[in-house]
N, C-alpha and C positions, 0 to 999 in steps of 0.2 A: 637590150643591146649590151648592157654591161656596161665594165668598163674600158671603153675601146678611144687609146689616148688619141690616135690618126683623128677619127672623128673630129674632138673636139679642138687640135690643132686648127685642121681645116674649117672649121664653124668657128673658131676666135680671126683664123687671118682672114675671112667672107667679113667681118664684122669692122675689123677694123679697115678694109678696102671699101665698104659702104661708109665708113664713119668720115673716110678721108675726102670719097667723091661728093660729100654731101658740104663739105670743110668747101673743097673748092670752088664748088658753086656758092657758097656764100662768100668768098671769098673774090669771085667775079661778078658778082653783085646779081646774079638773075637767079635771087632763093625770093621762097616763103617761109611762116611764118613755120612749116609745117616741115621744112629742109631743116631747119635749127632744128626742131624736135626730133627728129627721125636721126638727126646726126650724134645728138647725145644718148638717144638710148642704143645705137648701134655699137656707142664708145664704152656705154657702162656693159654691153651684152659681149662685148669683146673682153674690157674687165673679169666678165662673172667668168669666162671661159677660162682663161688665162687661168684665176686662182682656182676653180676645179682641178686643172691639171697640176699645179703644182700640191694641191692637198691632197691627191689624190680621188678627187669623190668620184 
């Protein structure tokens, strides 16, 4: 695929929109233990995207 920046915009904001709905459901109290995990690694999979696009990889 290359490097195709669109891509990875839209795969960082899918990441952080999952990291967020996962935020609010623990946040109205009906998570597990499995919502907390799925919510951190969606925030760090947003993270890795972000710095791709700005380092260019």
């Amino acid at each position: 695929m290359g490097n195709n920046r669109i891509f990875k915009i839209l795969l960082a904001v899918a990441c952080f929109l999952a990291a967020g709905l996962n935020a609010y459901r623990v946040y109205k109290g009906e998570h597990d233990t499995v919502d907390i995990i799925l919510g951190v690694l969606f925030l760090l999979a947003g993270f890795m995207y972000v710095y791709r696009i700005r380092k260019g990889i």
